[in-house]
N, C-alpha and C positions, 0 to 999 in steps of 0.2 A: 558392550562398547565401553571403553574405559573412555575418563573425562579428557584426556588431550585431544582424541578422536572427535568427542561429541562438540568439544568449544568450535575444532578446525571446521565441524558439517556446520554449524551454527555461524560465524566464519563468510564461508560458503553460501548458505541461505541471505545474510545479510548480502554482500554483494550483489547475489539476483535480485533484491527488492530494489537495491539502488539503480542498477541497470533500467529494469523496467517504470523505475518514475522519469529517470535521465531517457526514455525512447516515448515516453507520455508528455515528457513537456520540449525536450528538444525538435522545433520544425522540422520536418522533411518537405523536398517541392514534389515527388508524387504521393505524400499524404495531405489529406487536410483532417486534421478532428477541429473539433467546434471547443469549446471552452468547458463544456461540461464531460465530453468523451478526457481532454485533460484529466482533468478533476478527481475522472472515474477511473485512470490510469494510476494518478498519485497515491491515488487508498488502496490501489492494487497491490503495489508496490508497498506501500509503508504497511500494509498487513506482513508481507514477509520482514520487513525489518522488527516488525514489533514481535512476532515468535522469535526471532534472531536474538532477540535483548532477553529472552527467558531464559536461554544459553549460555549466551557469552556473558552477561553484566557477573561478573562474579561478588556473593556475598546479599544477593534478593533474597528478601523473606518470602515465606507463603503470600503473604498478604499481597506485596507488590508485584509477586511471580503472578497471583489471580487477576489482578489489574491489569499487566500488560496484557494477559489473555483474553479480557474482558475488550480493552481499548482495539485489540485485532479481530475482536467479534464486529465490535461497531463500524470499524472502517471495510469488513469486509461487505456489512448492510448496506455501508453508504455507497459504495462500490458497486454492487450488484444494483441497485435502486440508480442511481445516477448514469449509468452504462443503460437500463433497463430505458429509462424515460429520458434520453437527453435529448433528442428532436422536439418529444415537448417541451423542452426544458427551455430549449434555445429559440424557440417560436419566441416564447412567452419574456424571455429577456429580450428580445429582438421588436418587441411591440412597446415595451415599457422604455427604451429610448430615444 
């Protein structure tokens, strides 16, 4: 795959990240999520964007190409773990105010 190709899929990937934070934080009236199902939407999303930036940012070093990779590691932890436990989650802020 030559680079014009690879920037436009990258491109492309960013877009779906953005789509899927913009349908995690935009209401709908037959959905309802809670604040943490949000939350757990947004690091869904900002995982594709942050593989997006190892593509398109042209002129990353190794170093900072590792770190985005690293940062889309952790949001996709905080993601699965937050999606996983958000009914407890939302108990437990629901009692604290």
């Amino acid at each position: 795959m030559d680079e014009p190709a690879l920037v436009a899929l990258g491109w492309l990937i960013f877009a779906v990240g953005i789509g899927v934070i913009l349908i995690a934080v935009l209401p709908r009236k037959t959905q309802v999520h809670s604040p943490t199902r949000r939350a757990a939407g947004v690091a869904s999303g900002l995982v594709f964007c942050l593989l997006a930036c190892v593509v398109v940012v042209p002129g990353l070093t190794s170093g900072e190409q590792k770190g985005l990779a690293i940062a889309a590691l952790i949001a996709t932890a905080a993601s699965w773990y937050l999606g996983r436990h958000a009914r407890k989650m939302d108990r437990m802020t629901r009692r604290h105010r």
